[in-house]
N, C-alpha and C positions, 0 to 999 in steps of 0.2 A: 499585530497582536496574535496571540497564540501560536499554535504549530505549523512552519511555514509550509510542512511535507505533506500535509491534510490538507482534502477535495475541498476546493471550496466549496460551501455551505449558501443557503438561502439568508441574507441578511436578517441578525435578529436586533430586536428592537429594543432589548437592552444588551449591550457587550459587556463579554466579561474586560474587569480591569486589568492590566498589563502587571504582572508580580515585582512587586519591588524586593532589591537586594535588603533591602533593611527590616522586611517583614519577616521574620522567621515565628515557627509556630512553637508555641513552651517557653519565651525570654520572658524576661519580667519587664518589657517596656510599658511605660505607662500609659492608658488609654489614648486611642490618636482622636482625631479630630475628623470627621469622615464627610469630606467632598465630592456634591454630584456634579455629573457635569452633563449637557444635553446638547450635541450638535449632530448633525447628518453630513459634518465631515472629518469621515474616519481618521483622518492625516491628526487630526488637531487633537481629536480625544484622546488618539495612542499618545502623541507627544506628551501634550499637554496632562493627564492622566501619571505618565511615565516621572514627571517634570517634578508634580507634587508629593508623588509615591516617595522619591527618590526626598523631597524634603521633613517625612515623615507623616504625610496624610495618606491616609486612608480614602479608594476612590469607590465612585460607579459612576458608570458611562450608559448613556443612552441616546441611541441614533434620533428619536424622532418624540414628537412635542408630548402624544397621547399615552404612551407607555411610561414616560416621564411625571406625569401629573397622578397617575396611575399610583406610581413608587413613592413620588413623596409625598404624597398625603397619608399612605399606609405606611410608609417606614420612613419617617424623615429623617435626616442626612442633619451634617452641622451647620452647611451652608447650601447653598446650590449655585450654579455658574451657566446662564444661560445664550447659544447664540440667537440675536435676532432674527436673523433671517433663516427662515425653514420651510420649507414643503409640509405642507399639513397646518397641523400645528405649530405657529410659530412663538417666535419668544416671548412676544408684547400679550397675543392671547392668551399662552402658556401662565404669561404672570399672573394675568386679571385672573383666570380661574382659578391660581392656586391662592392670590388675596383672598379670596371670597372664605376660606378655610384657615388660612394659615400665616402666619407671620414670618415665616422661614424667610433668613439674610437669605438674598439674591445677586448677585454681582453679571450684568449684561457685560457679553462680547459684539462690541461694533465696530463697524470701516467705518471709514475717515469721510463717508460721504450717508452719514448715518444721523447728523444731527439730532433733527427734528426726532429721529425715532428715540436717541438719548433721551429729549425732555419730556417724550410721552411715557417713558422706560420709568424716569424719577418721577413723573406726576402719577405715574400705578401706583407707586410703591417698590421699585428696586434701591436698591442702599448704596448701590456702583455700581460704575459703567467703567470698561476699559477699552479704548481703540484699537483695534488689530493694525498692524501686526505688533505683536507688545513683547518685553520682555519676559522672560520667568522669573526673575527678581522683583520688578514690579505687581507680578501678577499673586504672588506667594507674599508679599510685603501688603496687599489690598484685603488678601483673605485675612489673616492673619492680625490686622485693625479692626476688623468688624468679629473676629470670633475674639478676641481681647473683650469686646464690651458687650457680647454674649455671656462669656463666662463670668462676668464682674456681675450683671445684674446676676445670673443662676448664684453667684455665689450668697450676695445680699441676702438672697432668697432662702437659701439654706443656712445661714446664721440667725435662726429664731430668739437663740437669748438674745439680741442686739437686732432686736428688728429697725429698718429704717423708716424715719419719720415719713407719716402722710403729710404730702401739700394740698393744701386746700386752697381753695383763690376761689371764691364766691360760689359757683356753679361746677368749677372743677376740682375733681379730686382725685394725685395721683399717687398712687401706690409704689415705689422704687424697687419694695425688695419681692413683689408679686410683678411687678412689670403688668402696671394696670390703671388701664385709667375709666373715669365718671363721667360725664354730664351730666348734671341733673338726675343724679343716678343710675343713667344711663351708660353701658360699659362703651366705650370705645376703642377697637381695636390698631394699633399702633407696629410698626416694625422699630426694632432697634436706634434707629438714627433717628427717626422721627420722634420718640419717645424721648430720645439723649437733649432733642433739638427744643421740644414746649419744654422739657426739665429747666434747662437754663435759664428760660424766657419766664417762667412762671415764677421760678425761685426769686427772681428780684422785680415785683411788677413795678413799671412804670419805667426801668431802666432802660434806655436802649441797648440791644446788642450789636454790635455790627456784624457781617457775614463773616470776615476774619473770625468773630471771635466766637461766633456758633459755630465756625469749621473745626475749633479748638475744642469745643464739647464735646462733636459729635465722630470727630475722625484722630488717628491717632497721629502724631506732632510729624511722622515721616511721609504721611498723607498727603499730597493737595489736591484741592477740590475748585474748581471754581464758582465763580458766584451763580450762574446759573443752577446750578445744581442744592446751592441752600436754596434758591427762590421758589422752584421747583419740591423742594421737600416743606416750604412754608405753605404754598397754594395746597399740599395732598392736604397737609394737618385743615386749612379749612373747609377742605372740600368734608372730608370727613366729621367733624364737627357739624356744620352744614345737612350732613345726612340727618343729625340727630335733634337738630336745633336751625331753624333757617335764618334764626334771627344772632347767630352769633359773630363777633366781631371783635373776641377778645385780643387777636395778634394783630397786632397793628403798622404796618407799614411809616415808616419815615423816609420818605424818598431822596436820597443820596447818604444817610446813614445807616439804617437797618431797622431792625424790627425791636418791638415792643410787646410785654404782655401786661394788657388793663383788664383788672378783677374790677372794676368800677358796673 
């Protein structure tokens, strides 16, 4: 990135993004979509940065975990794209501190010997995970599922003549076109998938869902997700619920079919 005939410089701790041909300054393109990206290896942020520029996103890049946490929480991004493994700050703490503030879509980058850190990645609160080395068709196909149901709930949200109906289920009350949910009047805060994922469940209590077809709520049809990964977004939602209520127990497990939600 940048001028290859310029002293190198002291590593800075956000880079500038690599200019895409498709950016020009005065077109009338319609607002892009603006993805961060946080890894402390150069190779992959110019690529990768260059990869989505080039598919019409807007980037920023940052070397390291704390300059990162830094920028999104003061200026957040459409999404954010984090590696796990880091010097300093890494991904998995990177997430926890930014859940604590923020609901910003997340999508982990991991190696193929990363598991375990995957199901602690989706039991924080990341919304995808993608294994290195992955393609850019894949990787532009992940984003672009999860800011679809970004934009669908902002849209909800901005159509006030036609606001969408509250669900209520006993104790819970959730909001679709504020992206918000209750307990016991209590707000609880939710990401994207997780929020897609009690929708479905609450909307018909007592039905079961199976994982197939929560993967069909929550991700888009060119997605696949595996079952670990709803299991993993079923444990956040109670853990969090749990923060607010110890005694709750509305998602219910059905062991070799899926889950259930009881307003009882």
């Amino acid at each position: 990135m940048g001028d290859p005939a310029k002293p190198a410089a002291p590593a800075p701790t956000e880079l500038p993004a690599p200019p895409a041909q498709s950016a020009v300054e005065g077109t009338a393109e319609p607002a892009r979509h603006t993805v961060a990206l946080v890894d402390d290896d150069r190779n992959i942020l110019t690529s990768v940065s260059i990869g989505l520029q080039a598919e019409g996103f807007a980037t920023r890049v940052y070397a390291d975990g704390a300059s990162a946490l830094r920028a999104l929480l003061d200026n957040p991004p459409d999404l954010a794209i984090f590696d796990i493994k880091m010097p300093g700050l890494d991904g998995l703490e990177l997430l926890q501190r930014l859940r604590e503030k923020s609901a910003l879509p997340v999508i982990f980058l991991t190696s193929k010997d990363e598991e375990p850190d995957e199901a602690l990645g989706l039991a924080m609160g990341a919304d995808d995970y993608i294994t290195k080395p992955f393609s850019q068709r894949l990787l532009v196909a992940r984003i672009r599922a999860i800011l679809r149901r970004v934009d669908l709930a902002r849209k909800d949200e901005a159509e006030e003549t036609a606001p969408a109906e509250i669900i209520r289920r006993g104790a819970l009350s959730m909001d679709p076109a504020r992206h918000e949910v209750r307990w016991n009047g209590t707000q609880v805060s939710l990401t994207v998938t997780e929020f897609l994922i009690l929708e479905a469940l609450a909307t018909r209590p007592g039905v079961i869902k199976s994982r197939n077809q929560l993967m069909d709520c929550a991700y888009s049809e060119d997605i696949y997700v595996d079952d670990r990964t709803i299991d993993s977004h079923i444990k956040r939602l109670r853990r969090k619920f749990r923060a607010v209520d110890p005694t709750f127990s509305a998602i219910e497990t059905l062991y070799g079919a899926g889950y259930s939600y009881s307003d009882a």
